[in-house]
N, C-alpha and C positions, 0 to 999 in steps of 0.2 A: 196480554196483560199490559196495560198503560207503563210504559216507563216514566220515573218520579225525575223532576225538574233535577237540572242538574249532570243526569246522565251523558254518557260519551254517545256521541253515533257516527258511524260512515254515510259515505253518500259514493254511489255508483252511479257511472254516468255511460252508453253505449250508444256510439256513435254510429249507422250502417248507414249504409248508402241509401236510403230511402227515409231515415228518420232517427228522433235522438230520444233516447229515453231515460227518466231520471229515477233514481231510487235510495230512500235511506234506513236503515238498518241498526241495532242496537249495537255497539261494540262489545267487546269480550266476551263472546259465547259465539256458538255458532249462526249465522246466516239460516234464519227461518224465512224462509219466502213467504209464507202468511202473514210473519210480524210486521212486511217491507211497507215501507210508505212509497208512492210511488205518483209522480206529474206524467200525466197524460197530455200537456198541452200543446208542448213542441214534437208532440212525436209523428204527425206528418208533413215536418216542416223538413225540408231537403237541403245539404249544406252543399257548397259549392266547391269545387276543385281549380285548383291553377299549376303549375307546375310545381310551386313549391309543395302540394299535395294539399291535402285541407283546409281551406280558407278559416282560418283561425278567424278571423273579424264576424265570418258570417257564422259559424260556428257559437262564440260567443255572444251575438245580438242573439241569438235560439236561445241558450244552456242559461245564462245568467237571470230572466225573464223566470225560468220554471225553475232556479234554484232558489233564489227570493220564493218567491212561493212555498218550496218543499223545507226550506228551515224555517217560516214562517208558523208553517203547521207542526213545528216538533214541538215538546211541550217547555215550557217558561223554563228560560235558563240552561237550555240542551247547549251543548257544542259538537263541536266536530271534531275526530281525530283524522283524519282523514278522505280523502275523497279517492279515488280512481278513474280514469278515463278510458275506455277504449275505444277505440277510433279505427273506421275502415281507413286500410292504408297509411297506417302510421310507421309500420315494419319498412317500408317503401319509400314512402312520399309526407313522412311528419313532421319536416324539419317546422315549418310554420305553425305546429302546433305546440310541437315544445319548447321554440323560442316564444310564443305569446302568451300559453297557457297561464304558467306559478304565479303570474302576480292577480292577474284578475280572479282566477280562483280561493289562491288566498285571501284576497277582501272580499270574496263575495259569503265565502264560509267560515273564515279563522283558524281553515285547517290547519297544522304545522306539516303534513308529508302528503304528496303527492304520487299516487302511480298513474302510469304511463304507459298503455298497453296497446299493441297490433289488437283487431279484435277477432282475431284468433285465438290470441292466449286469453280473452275477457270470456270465450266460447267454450272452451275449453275448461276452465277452471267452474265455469257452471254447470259443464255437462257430466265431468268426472273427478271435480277436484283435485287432489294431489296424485291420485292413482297412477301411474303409467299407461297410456295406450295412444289413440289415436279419436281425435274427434273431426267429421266433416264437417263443417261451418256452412249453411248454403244460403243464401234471402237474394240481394242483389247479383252481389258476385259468391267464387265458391273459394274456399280453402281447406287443407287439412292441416292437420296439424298434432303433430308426437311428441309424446314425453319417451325420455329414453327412461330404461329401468333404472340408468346412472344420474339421471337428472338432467338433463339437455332435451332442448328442444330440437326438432328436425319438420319440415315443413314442406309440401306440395302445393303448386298451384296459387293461389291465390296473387297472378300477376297483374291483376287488374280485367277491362271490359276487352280493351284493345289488343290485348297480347295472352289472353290467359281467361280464367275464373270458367273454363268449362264446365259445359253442365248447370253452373249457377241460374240464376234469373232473367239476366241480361242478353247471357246466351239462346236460353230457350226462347224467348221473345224475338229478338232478333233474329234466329231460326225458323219461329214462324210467319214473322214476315217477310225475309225470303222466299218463303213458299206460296206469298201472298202474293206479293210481285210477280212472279214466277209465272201464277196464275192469270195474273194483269195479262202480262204478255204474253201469256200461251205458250210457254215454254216448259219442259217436262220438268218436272218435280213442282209441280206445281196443287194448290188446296184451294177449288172453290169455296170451302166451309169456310179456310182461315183468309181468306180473302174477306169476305161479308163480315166477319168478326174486325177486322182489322178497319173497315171502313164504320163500321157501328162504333167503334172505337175512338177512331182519328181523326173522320172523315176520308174523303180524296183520298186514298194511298198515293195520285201523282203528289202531292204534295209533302207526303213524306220526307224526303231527303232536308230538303229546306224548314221543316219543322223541327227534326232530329241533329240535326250535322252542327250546329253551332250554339246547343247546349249545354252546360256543363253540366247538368243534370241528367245527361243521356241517357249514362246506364240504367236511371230508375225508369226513367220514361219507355224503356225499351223492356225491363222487367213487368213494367204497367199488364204489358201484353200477356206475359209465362201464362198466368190464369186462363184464357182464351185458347190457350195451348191445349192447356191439360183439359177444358172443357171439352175440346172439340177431339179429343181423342178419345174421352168417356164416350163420346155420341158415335164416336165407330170412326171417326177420319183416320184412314191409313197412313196418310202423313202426317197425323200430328201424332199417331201412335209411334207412326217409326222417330219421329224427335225424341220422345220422350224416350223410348230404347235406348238412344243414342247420348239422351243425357245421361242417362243410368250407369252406362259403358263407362262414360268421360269420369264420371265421377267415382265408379269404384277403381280406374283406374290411379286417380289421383289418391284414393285411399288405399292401395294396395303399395303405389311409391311411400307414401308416408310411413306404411307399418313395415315396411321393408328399411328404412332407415332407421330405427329402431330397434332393428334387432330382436324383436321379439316376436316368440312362435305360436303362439295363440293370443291376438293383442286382444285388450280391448279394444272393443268400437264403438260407440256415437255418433248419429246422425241430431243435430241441432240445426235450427234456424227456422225463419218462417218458409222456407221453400218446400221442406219435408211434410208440410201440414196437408199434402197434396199426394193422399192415398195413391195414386197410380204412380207417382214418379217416385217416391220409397221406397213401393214394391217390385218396379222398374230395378232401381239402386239394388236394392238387397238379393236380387235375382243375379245381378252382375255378379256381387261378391261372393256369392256361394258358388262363383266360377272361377275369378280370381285370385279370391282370399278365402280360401273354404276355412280357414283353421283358428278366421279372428273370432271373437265373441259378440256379437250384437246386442245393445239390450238399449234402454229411454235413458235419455239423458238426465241428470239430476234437476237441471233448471234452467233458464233461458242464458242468454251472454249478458244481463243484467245479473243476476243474482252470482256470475262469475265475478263481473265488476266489484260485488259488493263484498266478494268473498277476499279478492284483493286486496282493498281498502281495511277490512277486516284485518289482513293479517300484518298490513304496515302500519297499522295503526297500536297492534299490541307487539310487532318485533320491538325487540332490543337489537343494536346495530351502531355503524360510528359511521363519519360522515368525511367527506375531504371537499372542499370547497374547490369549485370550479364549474367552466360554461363550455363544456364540450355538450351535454345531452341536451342543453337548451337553446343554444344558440349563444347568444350574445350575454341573458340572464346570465346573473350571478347568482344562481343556486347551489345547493348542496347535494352531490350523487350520493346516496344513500347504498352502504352496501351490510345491509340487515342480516340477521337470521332470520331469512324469508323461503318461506315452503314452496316456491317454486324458481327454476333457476333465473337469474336477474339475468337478460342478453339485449343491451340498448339495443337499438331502437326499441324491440321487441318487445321489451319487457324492462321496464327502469321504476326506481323508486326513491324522489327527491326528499328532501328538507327545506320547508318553502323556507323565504327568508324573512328576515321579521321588517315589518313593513312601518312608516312613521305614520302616526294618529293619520292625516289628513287621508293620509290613501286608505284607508277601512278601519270602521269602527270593531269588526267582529270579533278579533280576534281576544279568547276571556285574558 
């Protein structure tokens, strides 16, 4: 049903490592993912990482292009109560996102509050909303991630390509080309299949190293491959079956640590992301955890880490809550930490929810 001019809407924004996806939704009612408007334009556009964590600059040359766009298309007179952001590696490495974010977002939409999410918790809140359990997050990299019965968050895994996200995408990739090189050189553990894949792919595997080693988009580039994985293990390859085993292992491991921090003795579980969309490594997964988590409950998730996003924004946009002005969660910005009656627990980095500031005419017209 057309919403009449005038109306409140959220906007959710999901940030992964491969891509950014934008969406906006009606306020004050629940989150229908049918009703979601949603830009497709920037979603294979790849953002860049530096040590400060997420290149906020390149970040926003993406998001603000497809947000123009997605309030363009709401109808005559819409505003915005809100937006939300979830962002790979924000729990981590977001300092550059939350000092650059509030202002450009406020003029680009007129929101007044801002959430600010790991996209775990954006993962999460789509795939089981307020419920307590545990959800694994997989696409690029992997995370899991717990609600306690008490309301806290508890978390596995998700330390990035370098030091962690087993099981994820970046992993399995990177695991098969290891077995590709492997093969180069005639060395045991080696896949003529994933060899050939990996050259139809890349070209030269010698050239690999020098392709891969000084991009900051590595981990997607190395995810590129996962698919080729899981192909060549339909087709019968023993090594890329035993990878995918092995991702299965990695990953109900990291979900068996999560539901164990939690405390609770039959959790729920969720598998979300687009890594799962990959029948044999699911069934991989769930094979693990009926060995090492016989007692959680597995069932489909509610909805993507976008329709988490929006469920977010949703809810900071109708809490009621008081505000204490200061720039610890943003950096240097003069914003306002929001500490709402909000349905899931607020834990900066992880999880914050601002009060943008009000901004003078020249810097943005939107705000009504």
């Amino acid at each position: 049903m057309e919403q009449a001019a005038g109306d409140c809407w959220v906007v959710g924004v999901d940030v992964g490592g491969s891509g950014i996806r934008v969406g906006a939704a009606p306020a004050g009612r629940p989150v229908d993912p049918t009703g979601t408007r949603t830009v497709a334009a920037a979603a294979a556009a790849r953002v860049s990482a530096s040590a400060g964590g997420q290149d906020a600059r390149a970040l926003l040359d993406r998001l603000l292009p497809a947000l123009d766009t997605l309030v363009a298309g709401l109808p005559g007179g819409a505003r915005i109560g809100a937006v939300a952001v979830g962002a790979t590696g924000m729990a981590l490495l977001g300092r550059d996102l939350a000092a650059r974010l509030p202002g450009p977002l406020a003029r680009a939409t007129g929101a007044r509050r801002l959430v600010l999410a790991g996209d775990a918790v954006t993962a999460y809140a789509g795939a089981l909303g307020t419920a307590a359990g545990v959800v694994v997050a997989g696409g690029t990299g992997l995370v899991a991630i717990g609600l306690r019965p008490g309301g806290s968050w508890c978390r596995a895994d998700g330390w990035g390509q370098l030091l962690g996200d087993c099981g994820g995408g970046a992993w399995i990739g990177r695991a098969g080309l290891e077995a590709a090189l492997r093969a180069q050189d005639g060395r045991n553990g080696g896949s003529p299949v994933l060899l050939a894949a990996a050259e139809r792919h890349y070209g030269p595997v010698t050239g690999l190293p020098a392709a891969l080693q000084p991009r900051p988009d590595r981990a997607a580039l190395l995810a590129e491959f996962a698919p080729a994985v899981v192909a060549a293990a339909e087709e019968g390859c023993p090594v890329a079956g035993g990878l995918l085993r092995r991702a299965g292992e990695e990953i109900a491991d990291t979900a068996t640590a999560a539901a164990a921090a939690t405390g609770g003795a039959e959790p729920r579980l969720a598998l979300t992301g687009g890594l799962f969309r990959f029948d044999a490594l699911r069934r991989a997964t769930l094979d693990a955890l009926a060995v090492r988590l016989p007692a959680a409950r597995p069932g489909p998730p509610d909805g993507p880490p976008l329709l988490g996003a929006l469920r977010l924004a949703a809810a900071a946009s109708s809490a009621a809550g008081t505000s204490a002005v200061g720039t610890s969660a943003v950096g240097a910005a003069p914003v306002s930490c929001f500490a709402p009656e909000f349905p899931w627990p607020l834990d900066p980095p992880l999880l914050a929810v601002l009060d943008l500031p009000d901004l003078p005419a020249e810097d943005g017209p939107r705000r009504p």
